[in-house]
mmCIF file of the C-alpha atoms, coordinates in Angstrom:
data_MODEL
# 
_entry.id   MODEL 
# 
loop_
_atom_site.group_PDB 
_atom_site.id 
_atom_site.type_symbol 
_atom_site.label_atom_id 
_atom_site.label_alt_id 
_atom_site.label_comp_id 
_atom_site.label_asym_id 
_atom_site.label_entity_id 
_atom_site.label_seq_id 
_atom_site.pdbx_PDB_ins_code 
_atom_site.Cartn_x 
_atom_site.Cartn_y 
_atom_site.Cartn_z 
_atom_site.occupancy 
_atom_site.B_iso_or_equiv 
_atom_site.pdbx_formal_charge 
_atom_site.auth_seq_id 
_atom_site.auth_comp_id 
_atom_site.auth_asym_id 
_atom_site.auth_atom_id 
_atom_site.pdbx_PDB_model_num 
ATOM 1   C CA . UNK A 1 1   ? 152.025 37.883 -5.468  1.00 0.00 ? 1   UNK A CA 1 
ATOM 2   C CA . UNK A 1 2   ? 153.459 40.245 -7.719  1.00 0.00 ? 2   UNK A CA 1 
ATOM 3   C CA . UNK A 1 3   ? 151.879 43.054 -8.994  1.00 0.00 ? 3   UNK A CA 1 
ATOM 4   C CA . UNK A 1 4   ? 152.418 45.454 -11.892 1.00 0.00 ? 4   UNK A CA 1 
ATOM 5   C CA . UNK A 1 5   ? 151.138 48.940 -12.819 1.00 0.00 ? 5   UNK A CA 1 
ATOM 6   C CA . UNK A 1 6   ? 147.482 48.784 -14.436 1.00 0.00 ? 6   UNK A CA 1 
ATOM 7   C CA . UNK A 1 7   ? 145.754 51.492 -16.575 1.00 0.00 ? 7   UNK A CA 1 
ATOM 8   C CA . UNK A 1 8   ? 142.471 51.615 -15.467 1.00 0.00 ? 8   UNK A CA 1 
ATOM 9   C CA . UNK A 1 9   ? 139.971 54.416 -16.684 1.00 0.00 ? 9   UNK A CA 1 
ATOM 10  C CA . UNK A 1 10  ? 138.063 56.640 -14.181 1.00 0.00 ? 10  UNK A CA 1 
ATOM 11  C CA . UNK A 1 11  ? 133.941 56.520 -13.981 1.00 0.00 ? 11  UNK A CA 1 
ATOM 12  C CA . UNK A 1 12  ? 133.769 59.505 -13.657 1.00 0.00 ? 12  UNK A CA 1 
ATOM 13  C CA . UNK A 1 13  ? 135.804 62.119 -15.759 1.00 0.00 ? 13  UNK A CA 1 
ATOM 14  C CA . UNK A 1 14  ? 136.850 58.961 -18.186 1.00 0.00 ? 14  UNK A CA 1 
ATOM 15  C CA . UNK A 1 15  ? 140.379 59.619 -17.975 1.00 0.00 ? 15  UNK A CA 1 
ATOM 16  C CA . UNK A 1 16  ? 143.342 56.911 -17.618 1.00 0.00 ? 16  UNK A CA 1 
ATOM 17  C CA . UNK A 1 17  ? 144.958 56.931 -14.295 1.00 0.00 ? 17  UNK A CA 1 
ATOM 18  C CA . UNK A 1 18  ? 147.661 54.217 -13.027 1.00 0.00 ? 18  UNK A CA 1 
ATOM 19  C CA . UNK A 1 19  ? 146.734 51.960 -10.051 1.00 0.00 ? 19  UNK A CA 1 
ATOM 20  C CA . UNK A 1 20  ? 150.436 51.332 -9.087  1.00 0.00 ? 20  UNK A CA 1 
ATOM 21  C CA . UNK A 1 21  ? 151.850 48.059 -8.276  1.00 0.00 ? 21  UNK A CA 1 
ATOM 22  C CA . UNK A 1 22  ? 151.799 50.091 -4.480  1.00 0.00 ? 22  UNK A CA 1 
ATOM 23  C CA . UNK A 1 23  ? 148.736 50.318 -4.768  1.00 0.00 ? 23  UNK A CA 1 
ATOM 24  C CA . UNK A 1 24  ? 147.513 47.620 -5.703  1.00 0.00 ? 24  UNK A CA 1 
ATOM 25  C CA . UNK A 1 25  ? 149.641 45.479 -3.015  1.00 0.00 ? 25  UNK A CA 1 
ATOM 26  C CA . UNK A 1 26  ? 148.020 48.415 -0.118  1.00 0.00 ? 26  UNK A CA 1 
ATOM 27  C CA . UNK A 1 27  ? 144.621 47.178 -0.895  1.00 0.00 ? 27  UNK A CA 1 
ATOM 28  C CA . UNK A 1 28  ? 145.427 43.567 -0.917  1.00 0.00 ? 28  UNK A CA 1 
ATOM 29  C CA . UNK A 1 29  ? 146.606 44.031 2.171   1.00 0.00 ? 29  UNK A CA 1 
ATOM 30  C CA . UNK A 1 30  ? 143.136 45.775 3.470   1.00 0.00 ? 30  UNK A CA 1 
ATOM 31  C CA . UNK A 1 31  ? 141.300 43.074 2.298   1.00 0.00 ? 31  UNK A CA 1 
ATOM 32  C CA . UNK A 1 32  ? 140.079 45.395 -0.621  1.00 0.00 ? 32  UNK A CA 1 
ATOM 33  C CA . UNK A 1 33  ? 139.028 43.531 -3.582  1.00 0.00 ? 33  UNK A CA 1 
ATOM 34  C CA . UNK A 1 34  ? 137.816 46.347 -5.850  1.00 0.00 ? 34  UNK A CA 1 
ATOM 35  C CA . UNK A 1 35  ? 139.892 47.856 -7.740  1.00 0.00 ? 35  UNK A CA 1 
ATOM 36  C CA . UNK A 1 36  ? 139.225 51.778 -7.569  1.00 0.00 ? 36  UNK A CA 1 
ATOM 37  C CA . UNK A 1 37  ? 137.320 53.161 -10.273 1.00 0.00 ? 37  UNK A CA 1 
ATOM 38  C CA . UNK A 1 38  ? 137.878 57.048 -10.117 1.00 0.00 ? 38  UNK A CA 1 
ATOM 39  C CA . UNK A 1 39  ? 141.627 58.807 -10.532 1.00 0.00 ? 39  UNK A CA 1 
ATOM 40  C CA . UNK A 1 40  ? 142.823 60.459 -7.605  1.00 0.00 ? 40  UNK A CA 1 
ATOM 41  C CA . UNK A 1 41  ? 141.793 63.959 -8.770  1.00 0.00 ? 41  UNK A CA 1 
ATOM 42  C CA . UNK A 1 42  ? 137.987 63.068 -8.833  1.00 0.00 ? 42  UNK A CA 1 
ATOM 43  C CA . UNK A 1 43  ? 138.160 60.829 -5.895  1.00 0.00 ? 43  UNK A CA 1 
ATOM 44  C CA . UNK A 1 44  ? 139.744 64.410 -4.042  1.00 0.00 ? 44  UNK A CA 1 
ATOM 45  C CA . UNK A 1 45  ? 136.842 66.227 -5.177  1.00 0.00 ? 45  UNK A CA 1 
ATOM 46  C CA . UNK A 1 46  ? 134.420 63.529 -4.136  1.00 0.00 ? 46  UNK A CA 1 
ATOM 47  C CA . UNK A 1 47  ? 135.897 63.272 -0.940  1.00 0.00 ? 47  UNK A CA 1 
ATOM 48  C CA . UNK A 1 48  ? 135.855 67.124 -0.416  1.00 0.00 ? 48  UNK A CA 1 
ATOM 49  C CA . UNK A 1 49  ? 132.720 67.777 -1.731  1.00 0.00 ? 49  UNK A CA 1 
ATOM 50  C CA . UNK A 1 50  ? 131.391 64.235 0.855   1.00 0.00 ? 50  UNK A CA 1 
ATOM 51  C CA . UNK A 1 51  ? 131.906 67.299 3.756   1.00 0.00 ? 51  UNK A CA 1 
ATOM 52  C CA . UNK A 1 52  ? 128.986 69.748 2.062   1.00 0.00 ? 52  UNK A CA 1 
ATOM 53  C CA . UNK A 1 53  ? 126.344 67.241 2.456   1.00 0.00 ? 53  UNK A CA 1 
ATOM 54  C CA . UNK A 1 54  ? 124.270 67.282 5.104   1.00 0.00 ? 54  UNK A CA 1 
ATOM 55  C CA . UNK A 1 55  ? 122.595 64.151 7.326   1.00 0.00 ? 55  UNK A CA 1 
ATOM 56  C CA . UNK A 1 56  ? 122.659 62.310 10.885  1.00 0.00 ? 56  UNK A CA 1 
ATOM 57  C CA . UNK A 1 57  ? 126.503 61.282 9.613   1.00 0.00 ? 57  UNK A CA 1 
ATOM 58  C CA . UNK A 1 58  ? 127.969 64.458 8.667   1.00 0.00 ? 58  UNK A CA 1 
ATOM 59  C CA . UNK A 1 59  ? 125.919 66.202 11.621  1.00 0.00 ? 59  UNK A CA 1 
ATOM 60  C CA . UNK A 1 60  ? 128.271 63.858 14.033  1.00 0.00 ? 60  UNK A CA 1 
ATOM 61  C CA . UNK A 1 61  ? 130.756 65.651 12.107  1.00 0.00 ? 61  UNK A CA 1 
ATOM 62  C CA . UNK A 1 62  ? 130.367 69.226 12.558  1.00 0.00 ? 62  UNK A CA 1 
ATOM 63  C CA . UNK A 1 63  ? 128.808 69.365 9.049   1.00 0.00 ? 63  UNK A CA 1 
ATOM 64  C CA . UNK A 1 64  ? 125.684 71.453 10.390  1.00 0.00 ? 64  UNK A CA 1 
ATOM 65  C CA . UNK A 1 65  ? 123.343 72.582 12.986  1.00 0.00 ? 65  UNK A CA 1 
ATOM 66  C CA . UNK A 1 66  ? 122.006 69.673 14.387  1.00 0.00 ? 66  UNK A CA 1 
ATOM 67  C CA . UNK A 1 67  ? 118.008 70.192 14.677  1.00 0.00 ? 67  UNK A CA 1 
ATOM 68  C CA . UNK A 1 68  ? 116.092 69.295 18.059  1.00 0.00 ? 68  UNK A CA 1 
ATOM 69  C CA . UNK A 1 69  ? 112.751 68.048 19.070  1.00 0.00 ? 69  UNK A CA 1 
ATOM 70  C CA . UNK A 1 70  ? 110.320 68.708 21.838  1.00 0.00 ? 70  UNK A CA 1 
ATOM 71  C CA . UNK A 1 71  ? 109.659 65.354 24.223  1.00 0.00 ? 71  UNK A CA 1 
ATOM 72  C CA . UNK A 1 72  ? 108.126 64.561 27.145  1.00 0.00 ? 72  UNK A CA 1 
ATOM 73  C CA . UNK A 1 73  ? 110.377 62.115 29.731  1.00 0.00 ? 73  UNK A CA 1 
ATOM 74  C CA . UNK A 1 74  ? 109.261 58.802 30.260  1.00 0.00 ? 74  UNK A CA 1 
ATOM 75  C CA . UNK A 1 75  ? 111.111 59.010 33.406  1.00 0.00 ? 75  UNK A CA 1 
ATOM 76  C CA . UNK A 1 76  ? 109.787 62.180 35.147  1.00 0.00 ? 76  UNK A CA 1 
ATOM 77  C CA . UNK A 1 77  ? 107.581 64.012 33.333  1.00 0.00 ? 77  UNK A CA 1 
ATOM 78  C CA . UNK A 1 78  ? 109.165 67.036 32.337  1.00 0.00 ? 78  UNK A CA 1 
ATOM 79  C CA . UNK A 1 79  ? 109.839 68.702 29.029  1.00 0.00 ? 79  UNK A CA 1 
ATOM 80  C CA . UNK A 1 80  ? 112.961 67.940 27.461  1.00 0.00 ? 80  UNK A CA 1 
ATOM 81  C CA . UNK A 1 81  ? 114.215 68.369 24.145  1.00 0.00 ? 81  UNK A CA 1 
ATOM 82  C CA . UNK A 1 82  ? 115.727 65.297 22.139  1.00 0.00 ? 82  UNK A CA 1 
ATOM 83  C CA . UNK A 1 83  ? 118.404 65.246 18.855  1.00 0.00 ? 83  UNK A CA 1 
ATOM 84  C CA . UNK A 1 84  ? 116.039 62.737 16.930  1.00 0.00 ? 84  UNK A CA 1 
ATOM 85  C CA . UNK A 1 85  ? 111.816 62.893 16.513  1.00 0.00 ? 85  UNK A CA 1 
ATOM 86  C CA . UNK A 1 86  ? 110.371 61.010 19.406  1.00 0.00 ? 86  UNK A CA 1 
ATOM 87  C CA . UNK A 1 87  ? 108.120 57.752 18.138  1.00 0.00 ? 87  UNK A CA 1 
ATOM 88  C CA . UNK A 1 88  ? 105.211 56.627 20.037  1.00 0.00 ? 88  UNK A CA 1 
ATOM 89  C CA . UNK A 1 89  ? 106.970 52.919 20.684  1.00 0.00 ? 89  UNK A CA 1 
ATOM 90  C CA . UNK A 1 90  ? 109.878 54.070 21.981  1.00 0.00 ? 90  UNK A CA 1 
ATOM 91  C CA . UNK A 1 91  ? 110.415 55.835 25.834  1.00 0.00 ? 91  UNK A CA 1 
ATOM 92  C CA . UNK A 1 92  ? 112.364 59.522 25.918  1.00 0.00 ? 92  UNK A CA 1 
ATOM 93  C CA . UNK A 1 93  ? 114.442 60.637 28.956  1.00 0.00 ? 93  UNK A CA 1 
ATOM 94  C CA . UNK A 1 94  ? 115.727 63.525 29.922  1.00 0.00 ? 94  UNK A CA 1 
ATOM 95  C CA . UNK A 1 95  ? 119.467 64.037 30.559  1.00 0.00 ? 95  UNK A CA 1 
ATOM 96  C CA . UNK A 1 96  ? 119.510 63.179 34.254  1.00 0.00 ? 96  UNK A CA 1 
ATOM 97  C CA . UNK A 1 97  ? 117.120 60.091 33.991  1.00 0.00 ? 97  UNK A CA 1 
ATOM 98  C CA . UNK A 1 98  ? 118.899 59.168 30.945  1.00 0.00 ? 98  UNK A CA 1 
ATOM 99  C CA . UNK A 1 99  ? 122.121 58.714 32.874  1.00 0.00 ? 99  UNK A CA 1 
ATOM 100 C CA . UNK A 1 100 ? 120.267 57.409 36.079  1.00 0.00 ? 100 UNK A CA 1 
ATOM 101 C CA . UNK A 1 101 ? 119.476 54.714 33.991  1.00 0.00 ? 101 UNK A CA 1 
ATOM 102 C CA . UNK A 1 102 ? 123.117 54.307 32.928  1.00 0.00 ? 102 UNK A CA 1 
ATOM 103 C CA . UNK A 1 103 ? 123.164 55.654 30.046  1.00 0.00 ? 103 UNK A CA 1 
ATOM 104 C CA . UNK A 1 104 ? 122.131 52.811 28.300  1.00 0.00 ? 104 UNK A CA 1 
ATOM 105 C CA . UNK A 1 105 ? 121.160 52.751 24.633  1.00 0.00 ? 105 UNK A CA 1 
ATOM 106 C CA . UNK A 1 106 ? 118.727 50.391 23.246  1.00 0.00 ? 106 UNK A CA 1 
ATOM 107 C CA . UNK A 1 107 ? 119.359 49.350 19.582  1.00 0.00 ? 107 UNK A CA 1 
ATOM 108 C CA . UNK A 1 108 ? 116.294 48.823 17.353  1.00 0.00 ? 108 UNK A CA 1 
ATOM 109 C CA . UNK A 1 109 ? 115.988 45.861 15.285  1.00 0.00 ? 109 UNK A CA 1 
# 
């Protein structure tokens, strides 16, 4: 297909960027079938400013202190302290009975 150069008008700042023909044939091949609707200059600052938030994603990402909670192992007993807050349905291991389990995660549904 061929593509041309579009004027499309950003959601944000409401100014007129070009989606290039380049651009356009980059996210057809992606699978993308949005076309984007902020220029590159606000989708820079939303990407930077995507780093200051905090949350279990950006934690992953060095984006803060990550805060932890007291448990008791299901396995052995002893105190242990977890990343998440424990739930009364669900078991908590330490590290070593953690991995003597195999390190196995259950997903919930």
């Amino acid at each position: 297909m061929a593509y041309s150069d579009l004027t499309l008008h950003c959601s944000d700042c409401g100014d007129s960027f070009t989606f290039t023909a380049g651009e356009q044939e980059f996210h057809a091949q992606k699978g993308f079938s949005n076309r984007p609707g902020r220029c590159p200059s606000c989708r820079a600052a939303r990407k930077k400013n995507a780093g200051d938030q905090s949350g279990p994603r950006h934690d992953r990402q060095g984006g803060g202190q990550r805060s932890m909670h007291s448990a008791v192992c299901s396995g052995c007993g002893q105190q242990t302290e977890v990343p998440f807050q424990p739930t009364q349905d669900r078991p908590v291991y330490c590290r070593s009975c953690f991995a003597t389990q195999g390190g196995k995660r259950t997903m919930r549904r």
